[in-house]
C-alpha positions, -999 to 999 in steps of 0.1 A, spaced: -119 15 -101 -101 32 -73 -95 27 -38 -78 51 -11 -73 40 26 -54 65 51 -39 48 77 -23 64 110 7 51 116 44 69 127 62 43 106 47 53 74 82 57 51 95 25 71 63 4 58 66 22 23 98 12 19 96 -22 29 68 -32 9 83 -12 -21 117 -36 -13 96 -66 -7 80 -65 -42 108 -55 -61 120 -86 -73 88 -96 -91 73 -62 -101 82 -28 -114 88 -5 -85 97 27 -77 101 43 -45 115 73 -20 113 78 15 83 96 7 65 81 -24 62 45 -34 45 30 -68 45 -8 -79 27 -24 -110 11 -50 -99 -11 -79 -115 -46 -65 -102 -34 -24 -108 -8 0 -91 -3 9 -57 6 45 -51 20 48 -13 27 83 0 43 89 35 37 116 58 51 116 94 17 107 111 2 90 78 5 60 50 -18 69 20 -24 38 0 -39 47 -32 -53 15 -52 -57 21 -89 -74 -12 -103 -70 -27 -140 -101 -34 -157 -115 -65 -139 -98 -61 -111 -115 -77 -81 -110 -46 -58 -120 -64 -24 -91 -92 -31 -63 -60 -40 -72 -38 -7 -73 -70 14 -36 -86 -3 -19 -50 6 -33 -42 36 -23 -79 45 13 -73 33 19 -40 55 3 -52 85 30 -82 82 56 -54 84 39 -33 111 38 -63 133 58 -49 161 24 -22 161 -3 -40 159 -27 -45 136 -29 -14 115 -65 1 102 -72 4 62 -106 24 61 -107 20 22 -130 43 5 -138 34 -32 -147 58 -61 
């Protein structure tokens, strides 16, 4: 299963990077200013940064409770995007 939420937000490489940093020590990550991707338990998280945008792209592994994935990475950006408020995570399965 997949899930894609765009979310508006100026800070986009700043919150890409962060997470991407913040996970590194217990999963495989890889990252740019402009495209993140980490392995994690549930699936992999594709991030991709534009200067308006943060495109989370949610690929889950077979199983994968989808609901519990969206809400622990939305969860962990919105802890970095503090300073902004609350950001939005319209997530759109296929």
């Amino acid at each position: 299963m997949r899930s894609q939420a765009v979310v508006q937000t100026e800070h986009a490489s700043k919150y890409l990077t962060q997470l991407c940093k913040h996970w590194a020590h217990k999963f495989e990550v890889s990252f740019d200013p402009v495209l993140g991707r980490i392995a994690l338990p549930m699936g992999t998280c594709t991030l991709t940064a534009t200067p308006a945008l943060l495109q989370v792209d949610l690929d889950g592994d077979e199983g994968a409770d989808m609901s519990r994935f969206e809400d622990v990475v939305a969860d962990h950006v919105n802890r970095f995007a503090h300073r902004e408020g609350e950001l939005t995570f319209p997530w759109v399965r296929s």
